[in-house]
LOPA-88905 format. One record per residue: x, y, z of N, C-alpha, C in turn; residue number from 1. Coordinates in steps of 0.001 Angstrom, whole numbers. Example, Ala and Ser with C-alpha at 12.3 -4.5 7.8 and 13.67 -1.06 7.14 Angstrom:
# residues 2
<node n_u="13190" n_v="-5690" n_w="7800" ca_u="12300" ca_v="-4500" ca_w="7800" c_u="13200" c_v="-3300" c_w="7800" num="1"/>
<node n_u="12850" n_v="-2250" n_w="7080" ca_u="13670" ca_v="-1060" ca_w="7140" c_u="12900" c_v="30" c_w="7870" num="2"/>
END
This chain:
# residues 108
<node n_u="840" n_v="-1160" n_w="0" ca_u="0" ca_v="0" ca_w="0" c_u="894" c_v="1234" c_w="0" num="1"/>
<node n_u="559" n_v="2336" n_w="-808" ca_u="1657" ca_v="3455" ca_w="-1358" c_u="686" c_v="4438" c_w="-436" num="2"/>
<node n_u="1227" n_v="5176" n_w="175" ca_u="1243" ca_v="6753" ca_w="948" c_u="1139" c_v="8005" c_w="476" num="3"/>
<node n_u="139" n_v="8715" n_w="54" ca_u="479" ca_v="9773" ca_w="-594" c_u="1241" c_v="10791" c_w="452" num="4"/>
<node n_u="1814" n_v="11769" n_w="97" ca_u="2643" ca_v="12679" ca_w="903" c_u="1121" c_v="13133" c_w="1198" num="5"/>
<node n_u="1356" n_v="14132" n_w="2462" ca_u="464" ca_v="15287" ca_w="3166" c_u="649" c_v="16359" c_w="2109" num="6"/>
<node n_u="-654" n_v="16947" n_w="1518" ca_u="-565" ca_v="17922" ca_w="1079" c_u="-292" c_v="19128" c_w="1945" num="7"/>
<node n_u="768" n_v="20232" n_w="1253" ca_u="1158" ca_v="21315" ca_w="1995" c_u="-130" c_v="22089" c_w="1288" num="8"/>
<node n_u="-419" n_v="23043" n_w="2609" ca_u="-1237" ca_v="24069" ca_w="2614" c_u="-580" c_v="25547" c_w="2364" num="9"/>
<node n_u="-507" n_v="25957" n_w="956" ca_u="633" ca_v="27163" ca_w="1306" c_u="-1120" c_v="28723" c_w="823" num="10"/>
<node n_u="-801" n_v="29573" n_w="2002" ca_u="-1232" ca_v="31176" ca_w="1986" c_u="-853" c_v="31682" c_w="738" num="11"/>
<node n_u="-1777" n_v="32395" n_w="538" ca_u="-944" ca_v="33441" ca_w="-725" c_u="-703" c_v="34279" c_w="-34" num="12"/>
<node n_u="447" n_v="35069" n_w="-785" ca_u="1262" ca_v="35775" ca_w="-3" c_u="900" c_v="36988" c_w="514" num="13"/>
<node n_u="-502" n_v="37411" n_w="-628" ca_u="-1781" ca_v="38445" ca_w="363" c_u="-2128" c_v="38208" c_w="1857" num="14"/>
<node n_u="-2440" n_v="36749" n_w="1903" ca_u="-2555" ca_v="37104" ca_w="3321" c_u="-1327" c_v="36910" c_w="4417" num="15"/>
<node n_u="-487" n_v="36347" n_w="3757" ca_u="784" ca_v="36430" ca_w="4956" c_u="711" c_v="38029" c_w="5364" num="16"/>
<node n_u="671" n_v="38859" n_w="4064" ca_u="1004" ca_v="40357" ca_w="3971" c_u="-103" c_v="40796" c_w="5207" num="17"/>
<node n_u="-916" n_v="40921" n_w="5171" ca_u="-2040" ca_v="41145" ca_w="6182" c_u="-1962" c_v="40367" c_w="7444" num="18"/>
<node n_u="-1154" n_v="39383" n_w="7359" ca_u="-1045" ca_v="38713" ca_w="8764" c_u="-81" c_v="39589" c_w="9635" num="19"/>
<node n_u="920" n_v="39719" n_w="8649" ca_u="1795" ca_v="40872" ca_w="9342" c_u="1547" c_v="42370" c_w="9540" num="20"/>
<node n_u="449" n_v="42363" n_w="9008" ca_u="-235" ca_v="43464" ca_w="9492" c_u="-793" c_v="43580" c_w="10730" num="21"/>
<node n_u="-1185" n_v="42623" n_w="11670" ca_u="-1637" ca_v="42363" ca_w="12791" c_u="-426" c_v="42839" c_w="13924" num="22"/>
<node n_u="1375" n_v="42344" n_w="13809" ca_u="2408" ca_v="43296" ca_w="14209" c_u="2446" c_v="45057" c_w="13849" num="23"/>
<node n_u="2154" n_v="45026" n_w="13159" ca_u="1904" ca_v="46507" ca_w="12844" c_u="1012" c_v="47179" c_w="13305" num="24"/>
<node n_u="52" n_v="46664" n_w="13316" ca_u="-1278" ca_v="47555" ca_w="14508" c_u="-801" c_v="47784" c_w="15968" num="25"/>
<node n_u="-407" n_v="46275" n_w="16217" ca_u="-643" ca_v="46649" ca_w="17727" c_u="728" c_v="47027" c_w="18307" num="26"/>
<node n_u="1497" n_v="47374" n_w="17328" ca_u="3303" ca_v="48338" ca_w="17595" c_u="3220" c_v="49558" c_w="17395" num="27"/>
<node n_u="1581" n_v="50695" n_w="16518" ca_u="1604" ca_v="51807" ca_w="16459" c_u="1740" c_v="52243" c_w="17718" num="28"/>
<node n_u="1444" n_v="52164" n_w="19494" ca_u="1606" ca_v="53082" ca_w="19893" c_u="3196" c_v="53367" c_w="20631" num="29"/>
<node n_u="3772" n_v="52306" n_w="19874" ca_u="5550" ca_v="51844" ca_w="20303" c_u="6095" c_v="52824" c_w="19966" num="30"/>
<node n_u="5947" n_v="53272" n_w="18259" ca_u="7243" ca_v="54284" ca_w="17426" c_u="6340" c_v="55707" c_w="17268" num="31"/>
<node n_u="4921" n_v="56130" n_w="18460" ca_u="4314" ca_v="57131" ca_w="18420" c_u="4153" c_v="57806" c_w="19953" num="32"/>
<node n_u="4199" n_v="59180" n_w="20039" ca_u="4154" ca_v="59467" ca_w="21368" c_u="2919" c_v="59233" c_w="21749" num="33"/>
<node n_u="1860" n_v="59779" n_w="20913" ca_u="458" ca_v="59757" ca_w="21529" c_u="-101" c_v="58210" c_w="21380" num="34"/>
<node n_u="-813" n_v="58324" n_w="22439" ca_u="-1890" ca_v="56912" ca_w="22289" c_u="-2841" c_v="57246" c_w="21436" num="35"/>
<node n_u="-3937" n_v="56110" n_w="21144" ca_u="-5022" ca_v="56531" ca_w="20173" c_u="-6320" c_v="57227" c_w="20647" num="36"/>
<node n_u="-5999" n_v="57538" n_w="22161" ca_u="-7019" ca_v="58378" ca_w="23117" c_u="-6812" c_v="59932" c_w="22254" num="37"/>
<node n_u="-5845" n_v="59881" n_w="22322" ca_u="-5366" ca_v="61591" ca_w="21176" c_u="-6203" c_v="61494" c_w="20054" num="38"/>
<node n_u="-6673" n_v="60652" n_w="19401" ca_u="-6918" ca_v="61068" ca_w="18015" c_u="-8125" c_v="60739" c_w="17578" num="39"/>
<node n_u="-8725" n_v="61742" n_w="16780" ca_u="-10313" ca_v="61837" ca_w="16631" c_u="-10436" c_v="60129" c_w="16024" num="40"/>
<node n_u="-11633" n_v="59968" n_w="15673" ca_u="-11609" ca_v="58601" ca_w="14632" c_u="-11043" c_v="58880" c_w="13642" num="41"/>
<node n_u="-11299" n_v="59808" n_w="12629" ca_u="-10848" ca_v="60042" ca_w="11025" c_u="-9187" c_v="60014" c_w="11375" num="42"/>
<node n_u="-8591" n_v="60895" n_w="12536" ca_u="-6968" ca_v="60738" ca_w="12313" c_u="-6504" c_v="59610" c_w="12701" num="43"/>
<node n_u="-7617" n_v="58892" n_w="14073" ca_u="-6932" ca_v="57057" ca_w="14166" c_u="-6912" c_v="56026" c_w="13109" num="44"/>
<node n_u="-7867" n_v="57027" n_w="11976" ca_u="-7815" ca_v="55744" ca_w="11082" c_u="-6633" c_v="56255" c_w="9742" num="45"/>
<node n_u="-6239" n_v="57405" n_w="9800" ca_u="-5106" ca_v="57729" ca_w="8787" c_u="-4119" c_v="57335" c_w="9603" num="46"/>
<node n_u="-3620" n_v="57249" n_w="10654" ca_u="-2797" ca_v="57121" ca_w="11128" c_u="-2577" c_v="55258" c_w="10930" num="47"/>
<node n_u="-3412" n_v="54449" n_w="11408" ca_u="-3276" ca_v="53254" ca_w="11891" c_u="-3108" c_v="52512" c_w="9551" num="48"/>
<node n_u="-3395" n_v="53585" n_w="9111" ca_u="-3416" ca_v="53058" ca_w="7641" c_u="-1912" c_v="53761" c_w="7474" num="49"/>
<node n_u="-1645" n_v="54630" n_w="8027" ca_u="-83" ca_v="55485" ca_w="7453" c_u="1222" c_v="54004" c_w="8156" num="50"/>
<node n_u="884" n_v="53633" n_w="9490" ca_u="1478" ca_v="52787" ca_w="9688" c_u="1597" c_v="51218" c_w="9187" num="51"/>
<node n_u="583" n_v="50692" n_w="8674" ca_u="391" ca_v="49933" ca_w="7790" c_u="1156" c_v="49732" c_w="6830" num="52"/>
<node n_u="802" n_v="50968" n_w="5742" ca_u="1524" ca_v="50341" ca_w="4488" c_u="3002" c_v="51146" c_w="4913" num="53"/>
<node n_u="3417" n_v="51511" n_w="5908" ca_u="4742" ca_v="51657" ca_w="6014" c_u="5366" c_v="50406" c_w="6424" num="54"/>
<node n_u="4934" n_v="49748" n_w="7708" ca_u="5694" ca_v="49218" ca_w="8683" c_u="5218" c_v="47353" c_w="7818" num="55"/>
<node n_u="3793" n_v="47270" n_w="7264" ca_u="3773" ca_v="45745" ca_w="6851" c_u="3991" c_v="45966" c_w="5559" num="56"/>
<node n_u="4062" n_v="46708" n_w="5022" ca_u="4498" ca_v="46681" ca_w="3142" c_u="3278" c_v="46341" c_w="2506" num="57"/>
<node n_u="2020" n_v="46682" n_w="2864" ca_u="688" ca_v="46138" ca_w="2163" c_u="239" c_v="47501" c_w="1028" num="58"/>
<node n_u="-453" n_v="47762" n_w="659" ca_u="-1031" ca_v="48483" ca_w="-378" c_u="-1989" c_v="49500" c_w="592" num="59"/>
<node n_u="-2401" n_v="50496" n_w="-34" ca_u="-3088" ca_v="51874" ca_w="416" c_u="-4497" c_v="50846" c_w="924" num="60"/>
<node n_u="-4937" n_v="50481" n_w="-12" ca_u="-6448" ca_v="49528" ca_w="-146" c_u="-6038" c_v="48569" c_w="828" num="61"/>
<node n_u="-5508" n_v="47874" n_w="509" ca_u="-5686" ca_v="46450" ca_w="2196" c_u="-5463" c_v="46934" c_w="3401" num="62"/>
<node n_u="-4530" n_v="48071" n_w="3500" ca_u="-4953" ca_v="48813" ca_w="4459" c_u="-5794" c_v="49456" c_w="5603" num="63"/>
<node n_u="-6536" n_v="50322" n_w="4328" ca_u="-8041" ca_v="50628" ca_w="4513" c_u="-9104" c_v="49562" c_w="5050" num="64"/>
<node n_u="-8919" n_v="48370" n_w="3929" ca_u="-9638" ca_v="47639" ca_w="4108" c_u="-9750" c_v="47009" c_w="5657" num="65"/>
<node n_u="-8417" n_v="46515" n_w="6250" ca_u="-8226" ca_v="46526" ca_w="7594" c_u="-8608" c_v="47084" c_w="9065" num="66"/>
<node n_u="-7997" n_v="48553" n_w="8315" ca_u="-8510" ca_v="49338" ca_w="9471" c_u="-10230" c_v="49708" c_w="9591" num="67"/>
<node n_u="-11263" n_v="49726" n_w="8717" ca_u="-11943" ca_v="49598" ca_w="8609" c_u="-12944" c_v="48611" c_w="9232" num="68"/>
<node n_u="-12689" n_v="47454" n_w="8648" ca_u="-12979" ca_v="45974" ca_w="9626" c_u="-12688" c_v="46411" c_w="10905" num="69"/>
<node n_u="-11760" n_v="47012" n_w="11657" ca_u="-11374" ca_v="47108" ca_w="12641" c_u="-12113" c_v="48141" c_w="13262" num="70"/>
<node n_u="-12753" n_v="49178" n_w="12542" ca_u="-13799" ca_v="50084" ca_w="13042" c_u="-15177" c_v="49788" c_w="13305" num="71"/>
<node n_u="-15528" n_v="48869" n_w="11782" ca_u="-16819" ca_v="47961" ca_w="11507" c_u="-16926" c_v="47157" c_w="12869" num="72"/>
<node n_u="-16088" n_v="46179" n_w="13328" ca_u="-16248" ca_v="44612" ca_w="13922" c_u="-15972" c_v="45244" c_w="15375" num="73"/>
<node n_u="-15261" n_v="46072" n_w="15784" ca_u="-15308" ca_v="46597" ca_w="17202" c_u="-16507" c_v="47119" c_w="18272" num="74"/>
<node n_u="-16255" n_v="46502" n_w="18830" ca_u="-17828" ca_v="46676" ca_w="20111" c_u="-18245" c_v="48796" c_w="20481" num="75"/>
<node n_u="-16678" n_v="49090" n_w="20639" ca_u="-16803" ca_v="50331" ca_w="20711" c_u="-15571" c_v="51372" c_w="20710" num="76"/>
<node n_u="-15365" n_v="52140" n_w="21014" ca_u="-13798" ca_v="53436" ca_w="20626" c_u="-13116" c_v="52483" c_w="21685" num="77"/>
<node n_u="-13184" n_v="52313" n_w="22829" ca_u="-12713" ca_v="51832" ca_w="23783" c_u="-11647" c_v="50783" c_w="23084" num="78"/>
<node n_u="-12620" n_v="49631" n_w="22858" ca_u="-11824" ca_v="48762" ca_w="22260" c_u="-10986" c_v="48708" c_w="21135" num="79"/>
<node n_u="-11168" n_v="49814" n_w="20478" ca_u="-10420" ca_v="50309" ca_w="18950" c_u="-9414" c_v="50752" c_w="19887" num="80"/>
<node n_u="-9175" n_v="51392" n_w="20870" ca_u="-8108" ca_v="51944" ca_w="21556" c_u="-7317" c_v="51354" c_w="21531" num="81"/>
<node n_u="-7386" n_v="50111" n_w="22712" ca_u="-7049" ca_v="48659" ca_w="23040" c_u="-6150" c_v="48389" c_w="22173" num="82"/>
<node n_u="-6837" n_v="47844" n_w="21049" ca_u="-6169" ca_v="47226" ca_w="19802" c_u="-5281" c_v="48572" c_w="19542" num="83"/>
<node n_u="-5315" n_v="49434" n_w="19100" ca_u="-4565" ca_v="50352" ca_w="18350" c_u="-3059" c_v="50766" c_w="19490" num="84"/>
<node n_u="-3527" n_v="50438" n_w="20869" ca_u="-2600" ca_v="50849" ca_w="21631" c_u="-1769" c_v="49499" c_w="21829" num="85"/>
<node n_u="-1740" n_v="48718" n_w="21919" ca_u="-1525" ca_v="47023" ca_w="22365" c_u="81" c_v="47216" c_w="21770" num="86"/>
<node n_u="938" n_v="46850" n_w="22777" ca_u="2500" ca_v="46860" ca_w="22393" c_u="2959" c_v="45905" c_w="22036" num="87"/>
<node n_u="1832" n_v="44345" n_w="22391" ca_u="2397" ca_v="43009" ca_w="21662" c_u="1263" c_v="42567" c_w="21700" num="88"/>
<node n_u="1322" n_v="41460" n_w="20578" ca_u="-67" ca_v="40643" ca_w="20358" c_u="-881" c_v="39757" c_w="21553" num="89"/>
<node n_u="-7" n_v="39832" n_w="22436" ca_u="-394" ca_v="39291" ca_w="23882" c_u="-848" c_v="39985" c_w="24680" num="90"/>
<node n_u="-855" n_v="41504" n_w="24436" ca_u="-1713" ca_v="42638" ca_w="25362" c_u="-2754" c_v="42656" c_w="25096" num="91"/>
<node n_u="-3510" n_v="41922" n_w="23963" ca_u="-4486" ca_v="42075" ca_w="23707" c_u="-5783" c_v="40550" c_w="24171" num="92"/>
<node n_u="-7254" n_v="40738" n_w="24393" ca_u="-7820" ca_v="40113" ca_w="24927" c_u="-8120" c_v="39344" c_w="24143" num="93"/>
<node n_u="-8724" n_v="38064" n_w="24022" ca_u="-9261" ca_v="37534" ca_w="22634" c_u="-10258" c_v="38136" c_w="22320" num="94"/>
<node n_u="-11096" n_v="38809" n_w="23135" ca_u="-12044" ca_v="39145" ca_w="22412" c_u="-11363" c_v="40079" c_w="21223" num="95"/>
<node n_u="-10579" n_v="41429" n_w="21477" ca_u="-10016" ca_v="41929" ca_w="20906" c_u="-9045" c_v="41705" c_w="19733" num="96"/>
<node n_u="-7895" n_v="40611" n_w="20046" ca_u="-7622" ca_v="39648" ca_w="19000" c_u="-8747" c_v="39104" c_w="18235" num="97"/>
<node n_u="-9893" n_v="38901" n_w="18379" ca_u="-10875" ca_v="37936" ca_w="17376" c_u="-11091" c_v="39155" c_w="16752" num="98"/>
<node n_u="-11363" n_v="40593" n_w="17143" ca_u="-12040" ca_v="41494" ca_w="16209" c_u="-10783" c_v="41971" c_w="15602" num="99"/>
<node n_u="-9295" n_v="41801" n_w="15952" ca_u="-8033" ca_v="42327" ca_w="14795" c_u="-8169" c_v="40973" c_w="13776" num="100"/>
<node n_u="-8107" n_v="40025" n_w="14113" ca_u="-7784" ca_v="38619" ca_w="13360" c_u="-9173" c_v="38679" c_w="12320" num="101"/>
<node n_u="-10632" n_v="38851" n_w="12545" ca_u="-11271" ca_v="38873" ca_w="11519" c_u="-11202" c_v="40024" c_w="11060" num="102"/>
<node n_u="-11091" n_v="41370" n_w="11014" ca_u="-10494" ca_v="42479" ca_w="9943" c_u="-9704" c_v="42271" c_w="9237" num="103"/>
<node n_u="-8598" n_v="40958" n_w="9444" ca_u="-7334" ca_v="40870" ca_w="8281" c_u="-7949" c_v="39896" c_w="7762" num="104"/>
<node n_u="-8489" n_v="39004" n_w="8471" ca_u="-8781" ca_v="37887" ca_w="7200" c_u="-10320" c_v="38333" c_w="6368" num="105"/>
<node n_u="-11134" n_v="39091" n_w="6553" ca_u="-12118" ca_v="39682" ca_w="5903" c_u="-11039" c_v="40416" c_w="4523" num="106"/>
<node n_u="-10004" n_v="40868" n_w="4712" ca_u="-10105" ca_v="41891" ca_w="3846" c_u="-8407" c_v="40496" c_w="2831" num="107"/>
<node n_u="-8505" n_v="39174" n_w="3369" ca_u="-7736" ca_v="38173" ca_w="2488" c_u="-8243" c_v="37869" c_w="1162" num="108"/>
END
């Protein structure tokens, strides 16, 4: 009896790109003085997109698309804080992780 190998499961590299976008959110308030308590919504969301396609190398649009989900899927500012302030992916709650983790993969 012959064995087929395990098929490998490989990501396209869109969403690796957006996975690493998830380091990039929650490191904006690392390389920024202000927290995201400073900033209206419209500048938390240029801001959290300016860091994006700087810091994960993604496009203007997946970006958006991200931070968005992340405005959409959030319970309230509070928790957009949270996430936007979070210095490692472990500061964050799952609940909070579940609403960063489905904004990147919504916008895969």
């Amino acid at each position: 009896m012959t064995t087929s190998p395990t098929p490998t499961v490989r990501r396209p590299r869109r969403v690796l790109r957006l996975v690493a976008a998830l380091l990039a959110v929650v490191t904006i308030a690392a390389g920024c003085s202000e927290s995201a308590e400073d900033f209206s919504d419209e500048e938390l969301r240029e801001e959290l997109v300016k860091v994006l396609t700087a810091d994960a190398g993604i496009t203007d649009t997946q970006a958006t698309c991200v931070v968005d989900g992340i405005f959409d899927k959030s319970s309230d500012r509070d928790q957009i804080n949270r996430i936007s302030n979070a210095q490692d992916p472990g500061d964050l709650s799952e609940e909070d992780s579940a609403v960063l983790f489905d904004a990147i993969l919504g916008c895969a």
